[in-house]
Structures are given as structure tokens and as C-alpha cells.
VEXNUGU-981486 format. One record per residue (C-alpha): residue in one letter; x, y, z. Coordinates in nm, 2 decimals, padded with zeros to 4 digits. Layout:
BEGIN
("a"; (X; Y; Z))
...
This chain:
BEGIN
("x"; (01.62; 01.15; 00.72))
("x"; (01.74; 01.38; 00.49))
("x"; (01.80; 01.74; 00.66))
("x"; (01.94; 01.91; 00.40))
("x"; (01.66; 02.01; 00.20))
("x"; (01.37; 02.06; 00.49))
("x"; (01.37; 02.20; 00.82))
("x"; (01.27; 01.95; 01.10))
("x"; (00.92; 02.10; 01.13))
("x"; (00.87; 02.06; 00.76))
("x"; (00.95; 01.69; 00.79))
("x"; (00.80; 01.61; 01.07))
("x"; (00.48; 01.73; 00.93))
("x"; (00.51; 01.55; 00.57))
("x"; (00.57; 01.23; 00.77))
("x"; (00.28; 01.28; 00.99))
("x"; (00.10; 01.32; 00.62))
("x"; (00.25; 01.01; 00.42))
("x"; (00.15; 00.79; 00.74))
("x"; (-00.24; 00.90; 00.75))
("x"; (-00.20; 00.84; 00.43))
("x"; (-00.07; 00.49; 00.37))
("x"; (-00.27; 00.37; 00.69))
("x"; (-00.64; 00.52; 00.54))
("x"; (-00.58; 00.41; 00.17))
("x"; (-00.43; 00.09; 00.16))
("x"; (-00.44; -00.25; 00.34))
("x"; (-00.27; -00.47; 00.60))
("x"; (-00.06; -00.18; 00.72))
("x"; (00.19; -00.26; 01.05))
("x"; (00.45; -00.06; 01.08))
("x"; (00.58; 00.28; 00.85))
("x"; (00.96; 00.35; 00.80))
("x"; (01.12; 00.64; 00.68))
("x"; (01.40; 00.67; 00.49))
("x"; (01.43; 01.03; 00.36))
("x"; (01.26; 01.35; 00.29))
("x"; (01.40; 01.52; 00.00))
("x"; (01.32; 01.78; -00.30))
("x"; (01.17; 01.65; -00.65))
("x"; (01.33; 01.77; -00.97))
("x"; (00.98; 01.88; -01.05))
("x"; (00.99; 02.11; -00.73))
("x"; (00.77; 01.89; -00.47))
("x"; (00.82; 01.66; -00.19))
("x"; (00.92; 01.33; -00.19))
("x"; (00.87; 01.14; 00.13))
("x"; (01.05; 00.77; 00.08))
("x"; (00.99; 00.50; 00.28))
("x"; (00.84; 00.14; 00.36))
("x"; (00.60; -00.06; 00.49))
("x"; (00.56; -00.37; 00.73))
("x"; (00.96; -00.40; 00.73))
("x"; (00.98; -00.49; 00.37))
("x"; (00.78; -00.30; 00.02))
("x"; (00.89; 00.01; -00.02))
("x"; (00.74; 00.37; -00.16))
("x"; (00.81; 00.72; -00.20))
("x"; (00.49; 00.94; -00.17))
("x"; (00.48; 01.28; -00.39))
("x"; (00.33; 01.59; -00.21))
("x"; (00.28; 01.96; -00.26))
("x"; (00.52; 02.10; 00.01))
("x"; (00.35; 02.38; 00.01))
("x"; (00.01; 02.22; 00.13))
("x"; (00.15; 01.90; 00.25))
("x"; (-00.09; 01.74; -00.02))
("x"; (-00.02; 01.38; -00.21))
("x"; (00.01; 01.38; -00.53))
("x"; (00.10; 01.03; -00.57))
("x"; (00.25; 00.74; -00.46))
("x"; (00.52; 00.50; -00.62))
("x"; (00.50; 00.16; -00.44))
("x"; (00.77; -00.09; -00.47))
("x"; (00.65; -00.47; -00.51))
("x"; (00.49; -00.63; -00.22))
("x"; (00.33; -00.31; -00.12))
("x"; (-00.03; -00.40; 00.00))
("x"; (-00.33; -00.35; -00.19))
("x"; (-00.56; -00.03; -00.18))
("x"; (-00.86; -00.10; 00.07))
("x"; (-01.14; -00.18; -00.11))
("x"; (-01.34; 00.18; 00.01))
("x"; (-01.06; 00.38; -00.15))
("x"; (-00.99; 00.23; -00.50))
("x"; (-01.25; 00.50; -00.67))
("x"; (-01.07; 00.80; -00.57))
("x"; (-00.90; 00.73; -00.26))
("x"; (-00.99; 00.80; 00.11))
("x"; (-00.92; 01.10; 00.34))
("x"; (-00.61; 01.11; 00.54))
């Protein structure tokens, strides 16, 4: 994980959020691995990692808040559930 931008607290807590996250929106989901916490250019959170060993993502959140504000998912990442493809589900 990336250190140099986030205390461990602060990481900690955005991966708790990108996990809820990826296991309450989308399908199929085994295993979540993280690769890095790290600043945006645009001044948010990115949280990268990836799923079931294999499709990767990197979530955008409101570090403030520890809100998403999106995701970017790499090929092979599994489908939304079907319950959260009109405005997502709670995580």
C-alpha cells in the first residue's frame, strides 16, 4: 500500500469502503486485493485494486467522507448485480 500519501487509519478505513463496495454492487465477488491508496490529481482518493485474483479497478472516493465517486474497472471485472444497475446499492 502506498503510505506516503495516507496515514494507516485513513487507509484502512477507505479499504474497508471500496470492499462494501465492490461486494454490495457487483457480482461473483471472491476475494479483494489491494494494491495502493494514493491521492488523485483532482484532489480525491484513489483506492486500486482487484478482484477474484485477476480484473482489476481503482475506486474514486471523497477522502474527506470516504464516499465513491466512481469506479474504473479493468476487463474481466464482473457485472453490476442486477438490484444495483439503476443507481447502485448501499455499501
Amino acid at each position: 500500500m502506498n503510505s506516503q500519501d495516507y496515514d494507516d487509519e485513513t487507509i484502512e478505513k477507505a479499504k474497508e469502503v471500496a470492499e462494501s463496495y465492490i461486494k454490495n454492487n457487483y457480482q461473483d465477488i471472491e476475494t479483494v486485493e489491494f494494491i495502493g491508496v494514493e491521492k488523485s490529481p483532482m484532489g480525491g482518493m484513489w483506492v486500486n485494486g482487484k478482484v477474484n485474483g485477476k480484473a482489476g479497478f481503482t475506486i474514486d472516493m471523497d477522502e474527506k467522507v470516504f464516499k465513491v465517486m466512481g469506479a474504473g474497472l479493468k476487463e474481466g471485472f464482473p457485472e453490476l448485480k442486477e438490484e444495483c444497475k439503476n443507481g447502485g446499492c448501499d455499501y
